[in-house]
NUGUGU-265513 format. One record per atom (N, C-alpha, C): x, y, z. Coordinates in pm, whole numbers, padded with zeros to 5 digits, always signed. Example, Ala and Ser with C-alpha at 12.3 -4.5 7.8 and 13.67 -1.06 7.14 Angstrom:
BEGIN
+01319-00569+00780;+01230-00450+00780;+01320-00330+00780;+01285-00225+00708;+01367-00106+00714;+01290+00003+00787;
//
This chain:
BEGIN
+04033-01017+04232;+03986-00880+04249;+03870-00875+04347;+03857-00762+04415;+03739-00782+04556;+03657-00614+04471;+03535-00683+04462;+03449-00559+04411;+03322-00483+04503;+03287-00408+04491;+03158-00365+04552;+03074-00310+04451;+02977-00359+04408;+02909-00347+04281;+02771-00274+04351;+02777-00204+04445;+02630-00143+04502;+02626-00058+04592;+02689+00090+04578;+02712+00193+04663;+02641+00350+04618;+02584+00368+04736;+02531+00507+04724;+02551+00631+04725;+02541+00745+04676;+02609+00853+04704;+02525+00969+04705;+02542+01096+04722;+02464+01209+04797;+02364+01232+04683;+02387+01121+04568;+02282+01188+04424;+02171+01087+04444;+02179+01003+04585;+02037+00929+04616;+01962+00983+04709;+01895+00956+04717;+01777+01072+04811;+01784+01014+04942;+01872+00934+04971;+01901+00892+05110;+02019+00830+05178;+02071+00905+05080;+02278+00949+05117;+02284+01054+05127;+02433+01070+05236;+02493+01192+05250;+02640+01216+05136;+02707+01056+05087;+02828+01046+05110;+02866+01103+04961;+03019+01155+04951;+03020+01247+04822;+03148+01143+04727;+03093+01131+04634;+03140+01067+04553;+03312+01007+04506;+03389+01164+04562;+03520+01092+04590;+03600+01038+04727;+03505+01118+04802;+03553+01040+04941;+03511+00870+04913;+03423+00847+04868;+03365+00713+04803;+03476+00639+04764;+03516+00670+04662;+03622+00613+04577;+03763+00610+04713;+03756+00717+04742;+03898+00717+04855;+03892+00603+04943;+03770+00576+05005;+03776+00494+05152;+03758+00358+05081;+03706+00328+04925;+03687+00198+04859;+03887+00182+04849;+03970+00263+04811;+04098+00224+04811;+04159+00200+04938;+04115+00277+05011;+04203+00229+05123;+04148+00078+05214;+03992+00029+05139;+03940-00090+05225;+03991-00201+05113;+04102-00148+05003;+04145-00260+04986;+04043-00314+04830;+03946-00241+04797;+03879-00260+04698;+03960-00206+04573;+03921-00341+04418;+04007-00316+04319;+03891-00267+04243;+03714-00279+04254;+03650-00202+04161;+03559-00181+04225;+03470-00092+04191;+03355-00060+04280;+03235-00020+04147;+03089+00038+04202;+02970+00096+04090;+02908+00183+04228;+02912+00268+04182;+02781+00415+04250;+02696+00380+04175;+02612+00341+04260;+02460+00278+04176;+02368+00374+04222;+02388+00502+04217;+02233+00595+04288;+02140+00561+04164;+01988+00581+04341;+01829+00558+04255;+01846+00711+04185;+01769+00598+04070;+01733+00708+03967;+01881+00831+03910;+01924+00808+03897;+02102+00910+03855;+02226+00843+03884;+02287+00906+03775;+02431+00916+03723;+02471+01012+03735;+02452+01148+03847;+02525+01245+03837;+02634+01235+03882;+02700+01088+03942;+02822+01102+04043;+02907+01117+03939;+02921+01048+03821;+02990+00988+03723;+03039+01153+03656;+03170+01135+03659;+03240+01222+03558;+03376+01139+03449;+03435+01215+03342;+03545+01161+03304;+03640+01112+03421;+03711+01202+03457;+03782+01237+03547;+03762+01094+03631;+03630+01049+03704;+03580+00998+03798;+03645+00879+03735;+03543+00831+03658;+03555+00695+03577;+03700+00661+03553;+03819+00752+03502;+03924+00689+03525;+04012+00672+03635;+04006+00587+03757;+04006+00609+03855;+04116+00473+03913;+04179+00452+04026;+04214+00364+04047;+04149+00368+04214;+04062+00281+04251;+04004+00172+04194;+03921+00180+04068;+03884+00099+03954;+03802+00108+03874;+03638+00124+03916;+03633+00217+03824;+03488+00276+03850;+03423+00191+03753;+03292+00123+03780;+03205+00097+03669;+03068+00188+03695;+03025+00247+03578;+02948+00285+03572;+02742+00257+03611;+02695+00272+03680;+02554+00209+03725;+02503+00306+03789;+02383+00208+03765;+02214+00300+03818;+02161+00192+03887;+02065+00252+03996;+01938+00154+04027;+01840+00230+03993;+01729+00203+03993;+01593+00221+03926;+01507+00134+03994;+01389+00243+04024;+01253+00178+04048;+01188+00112+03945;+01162-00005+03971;+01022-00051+03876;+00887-00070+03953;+00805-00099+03890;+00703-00176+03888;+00676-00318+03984;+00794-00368+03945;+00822-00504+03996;+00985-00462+04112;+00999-00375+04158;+01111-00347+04255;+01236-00308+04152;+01361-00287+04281;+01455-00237+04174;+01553-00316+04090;+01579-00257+03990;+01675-00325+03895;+01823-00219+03929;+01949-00233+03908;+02069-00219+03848;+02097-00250+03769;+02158-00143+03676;+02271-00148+03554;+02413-00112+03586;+02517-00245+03528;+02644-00193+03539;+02678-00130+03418;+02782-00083+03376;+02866-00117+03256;+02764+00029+03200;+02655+00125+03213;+02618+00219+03168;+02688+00336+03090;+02649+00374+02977;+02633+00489+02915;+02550+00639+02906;+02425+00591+02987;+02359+00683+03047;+02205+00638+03122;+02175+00702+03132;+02100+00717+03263;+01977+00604+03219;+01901+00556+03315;+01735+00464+03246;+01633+00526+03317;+01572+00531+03176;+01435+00593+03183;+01321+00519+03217;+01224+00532+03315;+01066+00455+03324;+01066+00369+03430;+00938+00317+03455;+00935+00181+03547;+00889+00045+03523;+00876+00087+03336;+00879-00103+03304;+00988-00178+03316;+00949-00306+03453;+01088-00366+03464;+01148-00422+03309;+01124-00471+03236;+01138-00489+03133;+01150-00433+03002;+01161-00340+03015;+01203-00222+02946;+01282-00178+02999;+01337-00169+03124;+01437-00145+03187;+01592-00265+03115;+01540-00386+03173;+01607-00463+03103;+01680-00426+02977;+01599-00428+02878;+01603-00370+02747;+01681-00289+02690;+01667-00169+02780;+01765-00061+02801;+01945-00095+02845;+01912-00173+02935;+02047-00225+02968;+02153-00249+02874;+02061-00361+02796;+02114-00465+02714;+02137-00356+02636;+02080-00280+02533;+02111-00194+02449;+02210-00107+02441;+02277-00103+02594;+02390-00055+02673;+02547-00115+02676;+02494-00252+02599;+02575-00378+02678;+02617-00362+02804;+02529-00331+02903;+02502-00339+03020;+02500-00478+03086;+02499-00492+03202;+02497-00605+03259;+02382-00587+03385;+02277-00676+03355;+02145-00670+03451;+02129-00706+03547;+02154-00652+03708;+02141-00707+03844;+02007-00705+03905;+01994-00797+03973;+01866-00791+04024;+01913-00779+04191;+01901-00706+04238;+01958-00666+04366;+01843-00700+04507;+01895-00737+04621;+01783-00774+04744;+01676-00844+04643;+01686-00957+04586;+01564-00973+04499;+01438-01034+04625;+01436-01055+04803;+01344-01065+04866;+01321-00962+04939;+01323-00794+04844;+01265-00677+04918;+01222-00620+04845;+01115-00708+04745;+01025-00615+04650;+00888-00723+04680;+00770-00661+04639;+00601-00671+04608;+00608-00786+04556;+00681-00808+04436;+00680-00900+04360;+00730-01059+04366;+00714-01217+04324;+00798-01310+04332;+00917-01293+04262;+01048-01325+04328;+01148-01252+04182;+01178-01386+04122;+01092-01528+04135;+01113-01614+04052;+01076-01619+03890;+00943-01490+03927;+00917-01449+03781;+01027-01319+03726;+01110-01297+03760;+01213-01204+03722;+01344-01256+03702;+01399-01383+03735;+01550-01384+03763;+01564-01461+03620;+01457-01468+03533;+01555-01554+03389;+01583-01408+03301;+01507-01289+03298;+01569-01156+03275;+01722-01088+03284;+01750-01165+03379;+01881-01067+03461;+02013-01181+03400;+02129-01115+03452;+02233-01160+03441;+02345-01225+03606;+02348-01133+03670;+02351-01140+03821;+02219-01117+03899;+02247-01224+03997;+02119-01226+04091;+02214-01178+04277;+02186-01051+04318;+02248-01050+04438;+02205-01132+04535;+02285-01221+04572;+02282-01310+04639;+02323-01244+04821;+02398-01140+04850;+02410-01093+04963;+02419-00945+04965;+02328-00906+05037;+02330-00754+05038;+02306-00728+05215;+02436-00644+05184;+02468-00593+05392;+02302-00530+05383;+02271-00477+05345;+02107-00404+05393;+02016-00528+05436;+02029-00650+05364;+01903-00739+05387;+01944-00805+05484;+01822-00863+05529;+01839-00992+05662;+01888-01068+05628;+01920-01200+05725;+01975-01264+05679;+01919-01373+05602;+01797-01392+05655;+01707-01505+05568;+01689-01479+05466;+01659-01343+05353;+01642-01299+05291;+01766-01324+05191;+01881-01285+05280;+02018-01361+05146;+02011-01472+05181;+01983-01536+05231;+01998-01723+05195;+01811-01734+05098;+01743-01714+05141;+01687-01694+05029;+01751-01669+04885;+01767-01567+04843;+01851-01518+04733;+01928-01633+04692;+02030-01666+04781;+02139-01790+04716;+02045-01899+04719;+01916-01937+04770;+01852-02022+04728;+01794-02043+04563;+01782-01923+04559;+01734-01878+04404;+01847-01897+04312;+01962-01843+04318;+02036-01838+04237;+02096-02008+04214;+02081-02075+04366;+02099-02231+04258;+01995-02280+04176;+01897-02240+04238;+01799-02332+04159;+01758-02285+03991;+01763-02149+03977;+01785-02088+03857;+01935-02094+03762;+02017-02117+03841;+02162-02110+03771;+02216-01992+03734;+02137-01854+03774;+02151-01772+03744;+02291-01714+03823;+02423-01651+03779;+02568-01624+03845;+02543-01529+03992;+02634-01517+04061;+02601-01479+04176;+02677-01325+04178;+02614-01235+04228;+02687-01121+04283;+02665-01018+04429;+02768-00976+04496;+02748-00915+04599;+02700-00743+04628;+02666-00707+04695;+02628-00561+04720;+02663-00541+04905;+02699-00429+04937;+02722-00358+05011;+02597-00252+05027;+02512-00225+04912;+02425-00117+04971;+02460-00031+05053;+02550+00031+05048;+02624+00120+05167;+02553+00241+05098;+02512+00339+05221;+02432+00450+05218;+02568+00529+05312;+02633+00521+05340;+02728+00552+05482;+02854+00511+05413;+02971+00620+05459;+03131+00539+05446;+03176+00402+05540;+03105+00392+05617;+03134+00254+05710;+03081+00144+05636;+02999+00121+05591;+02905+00048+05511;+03025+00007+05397;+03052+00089+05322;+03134+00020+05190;+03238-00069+05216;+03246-00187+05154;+03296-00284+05134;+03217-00375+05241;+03138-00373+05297;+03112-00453+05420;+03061-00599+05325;+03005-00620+05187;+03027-00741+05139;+03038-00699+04995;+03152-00790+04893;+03245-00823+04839;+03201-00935+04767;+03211-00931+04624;+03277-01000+04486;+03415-01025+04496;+03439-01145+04540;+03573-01180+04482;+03639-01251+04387;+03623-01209+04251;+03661-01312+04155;+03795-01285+04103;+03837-01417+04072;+03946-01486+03994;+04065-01351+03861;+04184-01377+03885;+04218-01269+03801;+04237-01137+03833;+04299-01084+03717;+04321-00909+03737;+04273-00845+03611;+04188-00759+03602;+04150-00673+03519;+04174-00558+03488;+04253-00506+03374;+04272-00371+03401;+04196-00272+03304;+04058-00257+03272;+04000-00202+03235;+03829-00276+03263;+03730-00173+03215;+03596-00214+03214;+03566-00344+03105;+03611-00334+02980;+03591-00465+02909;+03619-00598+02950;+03721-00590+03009;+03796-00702+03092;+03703-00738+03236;+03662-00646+03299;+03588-00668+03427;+03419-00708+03363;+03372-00643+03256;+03232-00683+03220;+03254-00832+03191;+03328-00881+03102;+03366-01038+03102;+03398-01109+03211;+03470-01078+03321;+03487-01131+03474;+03379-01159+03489;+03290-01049+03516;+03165-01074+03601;+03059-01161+03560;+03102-01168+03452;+02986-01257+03392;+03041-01416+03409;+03138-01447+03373;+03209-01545+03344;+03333-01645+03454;+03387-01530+03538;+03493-01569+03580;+03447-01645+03727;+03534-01728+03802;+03501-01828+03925;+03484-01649+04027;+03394-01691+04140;+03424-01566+04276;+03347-01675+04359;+03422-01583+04484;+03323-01600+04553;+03235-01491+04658;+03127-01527+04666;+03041-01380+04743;+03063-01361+04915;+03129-01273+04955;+03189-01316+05096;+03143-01101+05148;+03103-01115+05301;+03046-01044+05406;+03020-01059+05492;+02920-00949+05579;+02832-00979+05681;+02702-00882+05624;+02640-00878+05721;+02498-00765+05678;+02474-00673+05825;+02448-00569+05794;+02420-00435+05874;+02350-00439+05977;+02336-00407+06095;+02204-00390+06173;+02136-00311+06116;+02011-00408+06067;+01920-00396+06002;+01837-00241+06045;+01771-00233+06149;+01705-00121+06183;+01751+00005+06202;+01892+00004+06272;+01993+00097+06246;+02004+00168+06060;+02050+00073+05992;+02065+00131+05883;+01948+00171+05778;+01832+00110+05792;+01699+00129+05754;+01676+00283+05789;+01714+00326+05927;+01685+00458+05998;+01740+00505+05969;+01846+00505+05951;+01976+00610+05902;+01886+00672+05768;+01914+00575+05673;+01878+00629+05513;+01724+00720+05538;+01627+00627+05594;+01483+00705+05615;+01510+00838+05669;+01579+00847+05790;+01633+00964+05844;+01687+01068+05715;+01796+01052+05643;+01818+01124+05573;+01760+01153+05458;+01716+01039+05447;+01580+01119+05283;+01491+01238+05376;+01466+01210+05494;+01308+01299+05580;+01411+01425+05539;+01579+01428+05597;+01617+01530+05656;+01639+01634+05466;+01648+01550+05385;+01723+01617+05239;+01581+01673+05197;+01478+01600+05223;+01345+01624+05154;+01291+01805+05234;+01318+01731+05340;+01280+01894+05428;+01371+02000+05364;+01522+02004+05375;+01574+02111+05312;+01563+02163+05143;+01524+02039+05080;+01460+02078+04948;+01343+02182+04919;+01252+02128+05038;+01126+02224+05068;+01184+02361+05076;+01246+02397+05206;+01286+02493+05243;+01373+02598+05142;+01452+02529+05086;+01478+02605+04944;+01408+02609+04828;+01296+02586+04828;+01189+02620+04729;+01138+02750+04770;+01114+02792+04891;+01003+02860+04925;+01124+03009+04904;
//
């Protein structure tokens, strides 16, 4: 199965893209599951949505304290910015805890990665030193490996890929994959400044029209 476990949609403050065109262009690139991980919300998520072919898993990213966390496998939304309480929340979810770009936060994420469950090891947004970093971490911790796309844009999705072992045909079955099953993490990564601008660009441009419909 080829997954994208890290995609954005117009309910992040620096996307345009709408939630079923999402799902549409993830089927036609050939993807068998995907997660809309918008900061801070779950509004993409409907019934309807979630039963979907490709499989939808449910997720959030979230600000912390210590940078962001992801939840897969969600029931609803996470509250606060204790990374660890975040955690918490997850688990209480039977969620599954990603630690995503873990070399684009304040923090060392060597003091974070015995918390988590997946450590993203390649994310199209980061440099490249930055994911070999990452897969540096994840051997030396042992912690399992997973991919992100960070796609803010329909071009962006699928650009890197989970490929693990097997066929799953539901979320119970894929929460056990991911944890458990052989993959391997396969991509490229974005021009960096290009896509940095893009998203900055569109938070400036959503934030301004927010204003403007206040007044």
């Amino acid at each position: 199965m080829r997954l994208d476990t890290h995609i954005h949609s117009k309910y992040s403050h620096d996307s345009l893209s709408d939630p079923v065109r999402i799902l549409k262009v993830a089927r036609r690139r050939g993807l068998d599951a995907i997660s809309i991980t918008d900061h801070g919300s779950m509004q993409a998520y409907s019934s309807s949505f979630r039963s979907s072919d490709p499989l939808v898993i449910p997720g959030m990213e979230i600000k912390t304290a210590r940078g962001d966390v992801i939840g897969l496998f969600l029931n609803e939304p996470l509250m606060g910015t204790d990374y660890f309480e975040i955690c918490d929340q997850i688990r209480d979810q039977r969620g599954i805890i990603v630690l995503p770009h873990p070399y684009r936060r304040s923090c060392d994420p060597e003091e974070l990665v015995s918390h988590v469950d997946l450590l993203e090891v390649l994310n199209s947004r980061s440099r490249i030193q930055e994911n070999s970093r990452a897969q540096a971490l994840s051997h030396r911790s042992g912690v399992g490996q997973i991919t992100g796309s960070d796609a803010h844009t329909y071009s962006e999705i699928g650009r890197a890929v989970t490929e693990i072992d097997g066929f799953c045909s539901d979320l119970d079955e894929l929460r056990h994959a991911l944890l458990h099953a052989n993959r391997q993490c396969l991509g490229s990564v974005s021009p960096y400044y290009i896509s940095r601008g893009f998203s900055f660009g569109t938070g400036m441009l959503k934030k301004f029209a927010g204003c403007l419909h206040r007044q």
